[in-house]
N, C-alpha and C positions, 0 to 999 in steps of 0.2 A: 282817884287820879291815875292809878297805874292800869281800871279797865280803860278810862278815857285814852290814855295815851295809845294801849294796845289795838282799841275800837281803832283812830285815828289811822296807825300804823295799814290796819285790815284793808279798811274803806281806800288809802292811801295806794297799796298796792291794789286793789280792781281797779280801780281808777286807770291807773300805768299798765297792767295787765298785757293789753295790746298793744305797747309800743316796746316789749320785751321779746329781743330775736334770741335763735339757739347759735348763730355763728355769727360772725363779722360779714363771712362770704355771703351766708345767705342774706343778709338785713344788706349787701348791697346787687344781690341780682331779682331778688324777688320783691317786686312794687306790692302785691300782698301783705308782707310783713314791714312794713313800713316803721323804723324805730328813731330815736337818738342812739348813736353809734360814736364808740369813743377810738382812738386809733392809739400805739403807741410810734411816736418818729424816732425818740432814742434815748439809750439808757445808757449813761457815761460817770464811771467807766462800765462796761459789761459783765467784769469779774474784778469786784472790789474786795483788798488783800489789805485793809486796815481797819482797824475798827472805825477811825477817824475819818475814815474817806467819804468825803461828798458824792452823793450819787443825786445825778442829776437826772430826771425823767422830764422829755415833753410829748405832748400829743396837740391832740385836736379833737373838738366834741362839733359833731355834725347833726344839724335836726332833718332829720327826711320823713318826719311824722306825716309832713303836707301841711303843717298846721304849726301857727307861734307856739314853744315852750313857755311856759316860768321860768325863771332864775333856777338855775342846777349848782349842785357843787362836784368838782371832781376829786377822787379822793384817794388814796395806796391804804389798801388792802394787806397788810400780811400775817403771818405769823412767825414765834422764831423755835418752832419746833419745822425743822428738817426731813426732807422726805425721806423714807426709807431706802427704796427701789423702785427699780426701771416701772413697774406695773403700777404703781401709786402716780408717778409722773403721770402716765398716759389714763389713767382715772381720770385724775384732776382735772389734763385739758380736756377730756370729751365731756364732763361733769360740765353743765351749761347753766345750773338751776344757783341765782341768786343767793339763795340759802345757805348755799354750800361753799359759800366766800371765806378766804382766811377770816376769821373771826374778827382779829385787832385793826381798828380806823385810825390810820392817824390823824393827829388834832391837828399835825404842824406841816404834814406835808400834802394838803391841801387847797383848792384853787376854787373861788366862786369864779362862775359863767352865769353872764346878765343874761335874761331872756334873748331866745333865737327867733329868726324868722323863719319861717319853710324852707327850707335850702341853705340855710347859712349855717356858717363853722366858725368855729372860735379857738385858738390856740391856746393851751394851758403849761404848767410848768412850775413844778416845785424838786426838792431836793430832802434827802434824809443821808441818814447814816448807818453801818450797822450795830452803830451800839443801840442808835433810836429806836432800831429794828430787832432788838434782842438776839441779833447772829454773834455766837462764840467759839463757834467752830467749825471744820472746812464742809462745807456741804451744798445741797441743793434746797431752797427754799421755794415756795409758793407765793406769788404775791399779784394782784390784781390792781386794777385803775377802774375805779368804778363812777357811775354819774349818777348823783343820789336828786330827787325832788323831793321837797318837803322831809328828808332824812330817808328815805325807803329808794336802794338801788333800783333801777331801772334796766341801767344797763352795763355789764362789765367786758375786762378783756384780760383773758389773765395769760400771766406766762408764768419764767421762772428768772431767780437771781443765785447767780452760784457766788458764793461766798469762799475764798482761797488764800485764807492767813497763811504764813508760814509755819509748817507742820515739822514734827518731828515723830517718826522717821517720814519722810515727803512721800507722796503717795507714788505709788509706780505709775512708771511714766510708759503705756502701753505704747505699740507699735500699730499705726493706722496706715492702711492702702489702698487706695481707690484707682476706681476701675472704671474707665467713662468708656461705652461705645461707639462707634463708629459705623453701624449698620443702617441698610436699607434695603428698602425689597427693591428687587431685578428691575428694570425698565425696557430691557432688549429682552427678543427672543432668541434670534441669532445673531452674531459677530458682526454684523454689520452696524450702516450707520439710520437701521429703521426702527425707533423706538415707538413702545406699542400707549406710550404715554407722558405729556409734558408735564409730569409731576416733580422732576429734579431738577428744571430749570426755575421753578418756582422755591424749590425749599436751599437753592447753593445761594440766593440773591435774596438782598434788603432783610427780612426778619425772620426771611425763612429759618426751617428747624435745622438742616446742615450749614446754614449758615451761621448761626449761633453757636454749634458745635466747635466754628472757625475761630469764632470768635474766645469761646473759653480755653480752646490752644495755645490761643496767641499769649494769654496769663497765666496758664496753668503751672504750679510748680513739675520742675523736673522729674518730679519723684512719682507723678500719676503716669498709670497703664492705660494705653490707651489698644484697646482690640477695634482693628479695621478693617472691612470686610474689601478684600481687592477687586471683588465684583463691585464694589458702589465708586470707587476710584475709576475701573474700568469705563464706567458708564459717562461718569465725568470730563475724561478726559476724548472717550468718540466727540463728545458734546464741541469741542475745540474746534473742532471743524465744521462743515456743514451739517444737518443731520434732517432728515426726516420725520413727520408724528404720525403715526395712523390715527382718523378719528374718523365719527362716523360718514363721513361724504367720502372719503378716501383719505392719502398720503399728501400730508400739507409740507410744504419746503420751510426749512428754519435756517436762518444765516448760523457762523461759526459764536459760538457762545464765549464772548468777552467773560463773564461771571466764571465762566468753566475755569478758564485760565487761571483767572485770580484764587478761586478756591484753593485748586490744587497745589498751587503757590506757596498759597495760607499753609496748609495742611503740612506740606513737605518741609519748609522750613519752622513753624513754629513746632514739629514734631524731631525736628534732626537729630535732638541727645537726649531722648523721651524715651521712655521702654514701649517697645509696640510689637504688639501682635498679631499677626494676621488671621483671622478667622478662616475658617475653611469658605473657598472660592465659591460664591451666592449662599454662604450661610444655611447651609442643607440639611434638613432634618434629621438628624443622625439616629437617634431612636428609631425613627420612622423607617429609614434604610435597612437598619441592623434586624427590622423586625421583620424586613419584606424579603430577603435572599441579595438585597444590592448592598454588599460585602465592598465591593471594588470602590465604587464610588465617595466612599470616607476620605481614603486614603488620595486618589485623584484632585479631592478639592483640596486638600492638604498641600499637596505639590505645586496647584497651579496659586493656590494662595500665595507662597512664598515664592514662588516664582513672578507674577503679576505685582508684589509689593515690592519687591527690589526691583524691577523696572520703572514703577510709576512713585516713589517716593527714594528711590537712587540711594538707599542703604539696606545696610542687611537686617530682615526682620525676622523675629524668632516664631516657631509655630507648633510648640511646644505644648501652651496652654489652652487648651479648648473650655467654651462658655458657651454649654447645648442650651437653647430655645427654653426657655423659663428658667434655665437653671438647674433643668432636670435631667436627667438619663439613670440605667439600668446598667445591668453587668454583661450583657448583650452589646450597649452600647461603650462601654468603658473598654471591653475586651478588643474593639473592632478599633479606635484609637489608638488603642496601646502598643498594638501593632504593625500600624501605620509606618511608613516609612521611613517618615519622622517622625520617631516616637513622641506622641503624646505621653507625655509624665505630670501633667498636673490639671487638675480640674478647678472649675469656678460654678460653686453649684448654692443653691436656693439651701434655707435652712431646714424646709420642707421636705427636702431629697435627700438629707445625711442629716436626722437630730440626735439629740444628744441621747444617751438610753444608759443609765437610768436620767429622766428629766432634770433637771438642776433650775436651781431657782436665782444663781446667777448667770452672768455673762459667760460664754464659752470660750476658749479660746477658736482661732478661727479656724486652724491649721489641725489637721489628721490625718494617715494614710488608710489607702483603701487598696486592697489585692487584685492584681489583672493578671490575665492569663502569661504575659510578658513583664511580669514582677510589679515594685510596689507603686501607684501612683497620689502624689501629696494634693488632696483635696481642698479645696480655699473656701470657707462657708458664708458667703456676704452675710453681716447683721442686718436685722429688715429695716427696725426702728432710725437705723443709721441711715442707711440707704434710703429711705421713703423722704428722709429731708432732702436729700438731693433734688427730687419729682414730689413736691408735694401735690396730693389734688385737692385740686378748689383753688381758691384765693387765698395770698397768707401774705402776708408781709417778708420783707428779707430780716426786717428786726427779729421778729416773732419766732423765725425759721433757726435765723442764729441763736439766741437767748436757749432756743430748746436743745441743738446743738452742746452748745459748752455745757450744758445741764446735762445733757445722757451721758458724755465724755466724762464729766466727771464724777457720776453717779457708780461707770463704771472702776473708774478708778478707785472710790471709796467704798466698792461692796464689801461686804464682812469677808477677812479670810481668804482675801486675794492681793498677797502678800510677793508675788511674781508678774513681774511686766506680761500682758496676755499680745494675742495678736488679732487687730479687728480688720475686717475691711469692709467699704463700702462702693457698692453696685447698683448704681439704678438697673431698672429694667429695660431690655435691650435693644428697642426702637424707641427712646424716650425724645421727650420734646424739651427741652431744659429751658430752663430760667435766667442767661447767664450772667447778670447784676447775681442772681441769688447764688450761684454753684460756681465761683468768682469768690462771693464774699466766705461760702464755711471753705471752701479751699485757703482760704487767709487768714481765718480765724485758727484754721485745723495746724496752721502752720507757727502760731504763736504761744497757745496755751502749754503751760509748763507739763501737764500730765499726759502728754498725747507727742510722741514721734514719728511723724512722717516717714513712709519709708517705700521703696518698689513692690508691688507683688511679688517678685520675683523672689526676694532677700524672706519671707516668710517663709517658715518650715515649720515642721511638727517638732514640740519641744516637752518640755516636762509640766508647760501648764495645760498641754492638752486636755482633752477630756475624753470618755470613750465613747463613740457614736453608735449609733444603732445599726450601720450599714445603710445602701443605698436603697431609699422607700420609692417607689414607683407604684401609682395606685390605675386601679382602673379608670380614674379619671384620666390619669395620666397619659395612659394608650390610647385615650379617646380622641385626647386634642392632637393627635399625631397625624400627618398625613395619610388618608385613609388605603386602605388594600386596593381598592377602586384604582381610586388615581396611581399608587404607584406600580402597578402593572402597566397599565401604561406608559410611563416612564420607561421601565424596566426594557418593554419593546423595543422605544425608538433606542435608547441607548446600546442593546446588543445592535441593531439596526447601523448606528453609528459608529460602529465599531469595528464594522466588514469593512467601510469605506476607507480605515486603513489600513486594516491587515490584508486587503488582499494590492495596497502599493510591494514594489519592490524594498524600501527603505522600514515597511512596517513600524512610522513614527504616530505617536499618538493620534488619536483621532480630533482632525478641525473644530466639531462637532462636543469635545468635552465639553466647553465652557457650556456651550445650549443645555446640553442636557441636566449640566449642573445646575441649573437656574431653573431649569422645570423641580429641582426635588428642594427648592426654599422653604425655609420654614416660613417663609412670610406668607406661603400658600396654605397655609395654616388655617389662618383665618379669611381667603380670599382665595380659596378652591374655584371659583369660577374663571379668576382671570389667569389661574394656571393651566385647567383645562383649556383655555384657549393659546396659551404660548406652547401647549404639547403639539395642538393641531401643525402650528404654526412649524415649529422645528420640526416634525414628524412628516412634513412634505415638503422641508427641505432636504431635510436625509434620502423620502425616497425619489427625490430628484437627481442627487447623487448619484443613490446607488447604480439610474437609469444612463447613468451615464457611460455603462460599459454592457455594450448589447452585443446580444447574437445576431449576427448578419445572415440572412440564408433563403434560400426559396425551396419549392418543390426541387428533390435531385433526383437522378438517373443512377439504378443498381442496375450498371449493363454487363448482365451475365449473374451464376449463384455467390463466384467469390469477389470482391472488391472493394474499393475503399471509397469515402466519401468525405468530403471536405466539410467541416466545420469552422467560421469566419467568429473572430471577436472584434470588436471596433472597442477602440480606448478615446474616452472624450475627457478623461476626468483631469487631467493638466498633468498630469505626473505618470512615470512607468510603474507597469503593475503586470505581476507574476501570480496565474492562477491553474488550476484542475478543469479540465470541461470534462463531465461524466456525462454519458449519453446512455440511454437506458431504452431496447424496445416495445414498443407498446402491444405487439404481437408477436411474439418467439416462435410464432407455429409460423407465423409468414418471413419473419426477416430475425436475424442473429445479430448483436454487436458485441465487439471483443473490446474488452474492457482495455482504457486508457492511463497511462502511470506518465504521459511529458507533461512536464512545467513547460507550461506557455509563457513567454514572456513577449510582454508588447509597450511599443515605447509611445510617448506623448502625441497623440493624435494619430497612432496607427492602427492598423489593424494582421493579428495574427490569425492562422490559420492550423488545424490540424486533423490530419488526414485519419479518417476513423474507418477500420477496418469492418464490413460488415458480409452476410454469409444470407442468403436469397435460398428460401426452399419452396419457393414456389412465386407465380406471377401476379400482380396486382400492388395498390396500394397500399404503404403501412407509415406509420407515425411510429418516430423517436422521441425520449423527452431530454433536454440537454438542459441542466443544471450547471451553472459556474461555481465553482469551490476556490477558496482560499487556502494557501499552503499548507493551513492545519484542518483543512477537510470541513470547514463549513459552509453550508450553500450560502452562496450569495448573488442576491439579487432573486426574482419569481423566476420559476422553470420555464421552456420554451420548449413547443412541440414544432416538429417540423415531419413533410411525409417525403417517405422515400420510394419513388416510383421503381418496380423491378421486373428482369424480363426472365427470368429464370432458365433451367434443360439449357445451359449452353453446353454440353458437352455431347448430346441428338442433336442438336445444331449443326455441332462441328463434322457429325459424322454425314449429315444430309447435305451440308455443304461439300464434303468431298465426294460424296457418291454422284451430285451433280456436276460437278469437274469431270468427275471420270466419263461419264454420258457424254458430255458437252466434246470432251478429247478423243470420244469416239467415234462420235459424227463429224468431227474434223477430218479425223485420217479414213471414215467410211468415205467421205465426199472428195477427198485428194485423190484415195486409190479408183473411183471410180470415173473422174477425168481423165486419169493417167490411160483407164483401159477406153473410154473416149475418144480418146485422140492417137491413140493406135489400131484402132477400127477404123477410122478417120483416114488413116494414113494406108492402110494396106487398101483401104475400099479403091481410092486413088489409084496404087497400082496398079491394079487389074485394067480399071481402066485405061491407062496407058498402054499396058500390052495388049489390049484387047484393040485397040486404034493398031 
């Protein structure tokens, strides 16, 4: 009897075989694996605190075989042996194989379902307890909803039930902090209102990804950090107005963006007594910079960050805490922060980039400090397991998402020998796309369970549950994904390039030109090196359209004589007065001499100045100078300019051949007077005579 039954069982599963998927997500995107799929809607209450308590479970069993079922029954699954730890949890759910189902079926809290047709669902619905369930103490348990034919599962879905009698002593009640970003890659190249792409008029409106962002704002408790890049606010608010798209036919006209308004709206009052942070101004590769020689540029987006955030959200925001591009950085880049103007003193880094050393096989706490060349800075370690619920990938449910939620929270609370509140936080990843029904519901879940206190980023420190880290890991992979040496030379170019165009104004105020350049060194070019190479082009001839803006005026000149001067013309287009060096340099010392120049030229808005350049002729013919324009601290700016200086030389045989000819000239004057004079008195005596002579 008992081969027949287990023959039966055999035959029973090949039978089913094919209507058994490995996920929920997959059995609903892949027509391939076509199964009956069981779902759970809800589990009430979600964290049952009596023995006596009703727990109520419903779902729905769906046939998408393509083909009528039999009569199914659905069924809970449990066991009342508790899981140990965090790594037994994450077994369990990626564990997909039937077999390996909680062991115990219950008789009573099970549901037949009449045969299906191809497409149709049926709602199911029973209730248990946990005494019925053998829970006796605070923990996390295992438990499944499975759809059995003929007795043999087919198909399950399993989660977890945390179970939270009232404990003595009560479990520590750890300190949680979440960190939601606010980031996007650049859409301008330069400050104006020509965007190189209409990808953020599509993600601030209807379901778009910043719009959801809006939306989990608007519900968020107080107590979440929110890091926002003031470049993707900047971009927003151009959008207010008219704006421009470049796409391939040319620049299409876009009316002023109604959506733009309301976001910004959104953002600035659902954020007004929120802790916020401004990330550094387009979110710039900081690694990438610290490893290239562009030292300056950390510290610039820093300033224009906190500058650009209290403008466009009209309170003061902190910029304190930097969150590098994965999570990651080095002691290169920690030192280049820490320095900063505003001091960075606190990091937000991957568990990847600071783990624990020696390993530990619980929970860490989150908070450590780490050494900078400008003293100590307090590191913040996102837990991943934590965090990944935020962004789950695939398909999941919000049930599914929560249950696993209260389960790791309190898993950690109950680990052996962690006997002091710890500190966690959680950080999706940094362009994340959210869910916000889902990252809505554990922000309100995270706000109610007994073992888990809400609290800012901010209010974390390193404390006595620390643990010791191993220091900051940066691996070779690391520098890989960095912006490459390639592109950031380039950068590196326009940016000094950008940088004459204000130091050589009178006022020497930052350059127009930061923000552009800041946007070329985004970490979002990370992985879309292409379309940064084109916004370099793009800013890189507007700069030297700039810099073109203040020219040498001049044509062929005239060295009349070996010693004298020559006029040097600057023309000023660039809107503003500007104070520079013109260095003139001969291209032939054997034909023409110039004496070196020390005036400051100063020229005001649409003039042009002039300076008389002394130069020395040793001989006749043409020669070329090269006239470079310098900025007050002696650097060229702008391309050099040759000009020829035509010369007559020997003026001083000149002068002498000119007076010897004078002298000639004054001697055949007075030869040609005295010889009149004796003329006309030859003239006059001839006369006589013949008057006496009559």
């Amino acid at each position: 009897m008992i081969r027949k039954a287990t023959l039966l069982a055999v035959l029973s599963a090949a039978l089913f075989a094919p209507m058994v998927a490995a996920t929920p997500s997959t059995a609903a995107t892949s027509a391939s694996r076509q199964t009956v799929t069981v779902s759970l809607a809800s589990i009430t209450p979600d964290v049952p605190t009596s023995q006596t308590d009703e727990i109520k479970f419903t779902g729905t069993v769906r046939n998408d075989t393509g083909a009528p079922t039999p009569a199914q029954r659905v069924r809970l699954r449990y066991t009342p042996q508790r899981l140990t730890d965090r790594a037994s949890m994450a077994a369990y759910v990626a564990d997909q194989n039937t077999v390996t189902l909680p062991g115990n079926v219950s008789a009573s809290s099970a549901m037949d379902v009449p045969p299906l047709a191809a497409g149709e669902e049926a709602r199911w619905e029973f209730t248990a307890t946990p005494v019925q369930l053998g829970y006796r103490s605070f923990g996390v348990y295992p438990i499944a909803i499975d759809v059995a034919q003929y007795g043999v599962p087919v198909y399950a879905q399993r989660t977890f039930l945390t179970y939270a009698p009232p404990t003595v002593p009560k479990p520590p009640r750890n300190k949680l902090a979440i960190a939601l970003p606010v980031i996007d890659q650049p859409h301008r190249a330069t400050d104006g209102s020509r965007f190189v792409d209409d990808k953020l008029s599509q993600s601030i409106a209807g379901k778009g990804r910043l719009a959801d962002l809006a939306r989990i704002a608007q519900v968020a408790p107080k107590t979440v950090s929110w890091f926002v890049d003031p470049a993707l606010l900047d971009d927003v608010n151009m959008m207010k107005g008219g704006y421009t798209v470049k796409t391939k036919d040319g620049d299409e006209q876009r009316p002023a963006s109604a959506e733009a308004g309301t976001w910004l709206t959104t953002m600035r009052t659902s954020l007004a007594s929120s802790p916020v942070v401004a990330v550094p101004y387009a979110d710039p590769d900081v690694t990438g910079l610290a490893h290239r020689g562009l030292d300056v540029q950390p510290n610039r987006a820093i300033q224009l960050a906190g500058q650009k955030a209290r403008e466009l959200l009209g309170r003061e925001v902190k910029s304190n805490v930097n969150w590098p591009p994965s999570g990651r950085l080095d002691p290169d880049a920690l030192d280049l922060l820490s320095v900063a103007e505003a001091k960075v003193d606190r990091v937000l880094l991957d568990v990847g980039n600071l783990p624990p050393q020696p390993p530990v096989t619980f929970t860490p706490d989150a908070a450590s400090t780490l050494d900078s060349v400008n003293g100590p800075v307090t590191a913040l370690v996102a837990d991943p397991q934590l965090s990944a619920l935020f962004e789950p990938e695939g398909a999941t449910s919000t049930l599914l998402t929560t249950q696993r939620f209260i389960a790791e929270t309190a898993m950690i609370s109950a680990e052996p020998g962690q006997t002091r509140p710890r500190s966690l936080v959680v950080a999706p990843s940094r362009r994340w796309d959210p869910d916000p029904a889902l990252v809505s519901a554990l922000m309100k879940t995270a706000g109610r369970l007994p073992w888990l206190q809400m609290t800012t980023l901010e209010s974390i420190k390193p404390g006595k549950a620390s643990v010791p880290r191993a220091g900051l890991t940066y691996t070779d992979a690391d520098r890989k994904d960095e912006l490459s040496g390639k592109y950031l030379k380039r950068v590196k170019e326009t940016w000094a390039q950008a940088q004459l165009t204000a130091e050589i104004t009178t006022t020497r105020t930052q350059s127009s030109f930061d923000a552009a350049v800041l946007r070329l060194s985004s970490s979002a070019w990370r992985t879309s090196s292409r379309t940064g190479r084109a916004l370099t082009k793009v800013v890189g001839a507007e700069v030297e359209d700039r810099l073109d803006k203040v020219t040498v005026t001049g044509r062929p000149s005239t060295l009349a004589g070996s010693d004298g001067v020559v006029p040097i013309s600057v023309k000023n287009s660039t809107g503003a007065p500007i104070a520079l060096y013109i260095d003139v340099q001969s291209n032939n010392r054997k034909l023409l001499q110039v004496k070196a120049q020390d005036e400051l030229l100063n020229i005001g808005v649409g003039q042009s100045g002039t300076v008389q350049v002394p130069m020395t002729a040793t001989g006749n013919g043409d020669a070329t100078v090269t006239v470079q324009l310098k900025t007050t601290d002696g650097k060229a700016y702008g391309e050099p300019v040759r000009l020829t200086i035509r010369t007559t030389g020997y003026t001083g045989i000149a002068s002498v051949i000119v007076g010897a000819a004078l002298t000639v000239m004054l001697a055949a004057v007075v030869t040609r007077v005295l010889r009149r004079r004796s003329e006309r008195k030859l003239a006059r005596a001839a006369k006589n005579r013949e008057v006496s002579t009559a």
